[in-house]
Each structure stands twice: as C-alpha cells, then as structure tokens.
N, C-alpha and C positions, 0 to 999 in steps of 0.2 A: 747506211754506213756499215752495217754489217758486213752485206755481201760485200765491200768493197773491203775488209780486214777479212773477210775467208778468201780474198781474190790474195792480197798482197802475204798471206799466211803461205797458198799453196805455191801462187810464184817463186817463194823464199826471195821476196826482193828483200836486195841489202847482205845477202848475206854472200859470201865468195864461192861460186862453183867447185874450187880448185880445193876447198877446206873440207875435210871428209869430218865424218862424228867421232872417229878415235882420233884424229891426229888434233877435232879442237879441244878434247877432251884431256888429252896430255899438253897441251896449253896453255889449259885453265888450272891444271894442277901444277904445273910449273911455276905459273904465276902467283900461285897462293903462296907454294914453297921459296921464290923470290923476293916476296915482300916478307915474308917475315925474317926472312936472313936481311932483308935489308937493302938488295940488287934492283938495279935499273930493269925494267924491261925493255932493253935491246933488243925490238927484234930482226933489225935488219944485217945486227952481224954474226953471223957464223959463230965465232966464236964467244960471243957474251955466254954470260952463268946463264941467263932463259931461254936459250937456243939449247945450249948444252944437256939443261935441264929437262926442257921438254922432249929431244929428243930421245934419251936416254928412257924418258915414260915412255913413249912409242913403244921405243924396241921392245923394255919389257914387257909393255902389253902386246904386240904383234908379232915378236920377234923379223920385224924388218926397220932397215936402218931410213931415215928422212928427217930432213933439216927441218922443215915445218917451218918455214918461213909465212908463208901464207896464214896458218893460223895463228902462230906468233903475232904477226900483225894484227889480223882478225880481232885476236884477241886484248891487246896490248890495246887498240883502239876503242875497244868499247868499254874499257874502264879507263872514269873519269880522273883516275888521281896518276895516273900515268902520262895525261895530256900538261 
C-alpha cells in the first residue's frame, strides 16, 4: 500500500494541472476571508467576492493579474461546507 500512496502522491492524482501553488494559495486565503465575511464561494463567476478576493491575493503576491477559476474551484471543492 505504500508504494501505491508514494505512486498516487508523485502522480499528484486529483489534483488540477492547470492550478499552480500560488494562485491555490491565494484561494485558500480568499476562502478563509470569505467565510468569515459570511460570502458563498462562487467560483464559477467572475465576479463573486471569492473570485474578486482571491484574485486581488494573486496580484498582490505576484504582481500579475488571473481570475483563478481553476483554483477557486479546486478549492471551493474540497471544502466540505461549501458542497
């Protein structure tokens, strides 16, 4: 069983290609900052506050701009009080 969670570990199955480590990380902080305001996580639209939100993290961490739809999703998915 091991080898088989070092296999599915290094594959990164599960997780989205398309989702980089800072844009899930401005994500995840969006999403903290959304729940405690009390906001849906929307992530499929543009303009919802978690879109808004996490992108805004981005920039200021990379200074480049990106909707992060992907990780919105990503994200928004793997927390269970969002479903």
């Amino acid at each position: 069983m091991r080898s088989r969670y070092e296999w599915i570990i290094a594959e990164k199955i599960g997780e989205s290609g398309n989702v980089g480590n800072k844009q899930r990380k401005a994500a995840i902080a969006a999403r903290g900052l959304c729940k405690m305001a009390g906001k849906p996580l929307a992530w499929s639209s543009p303009t919802s506050a978690y879109r808004k939100v996490a992108s805004l993290l981005y920039e200021a961490m990379t200074g480049k701009v990106d909707q992060l739809e992907r990780a919105c999703e990503w994200v928004a998915e793997m927390d269970t009080d969002a479903k």
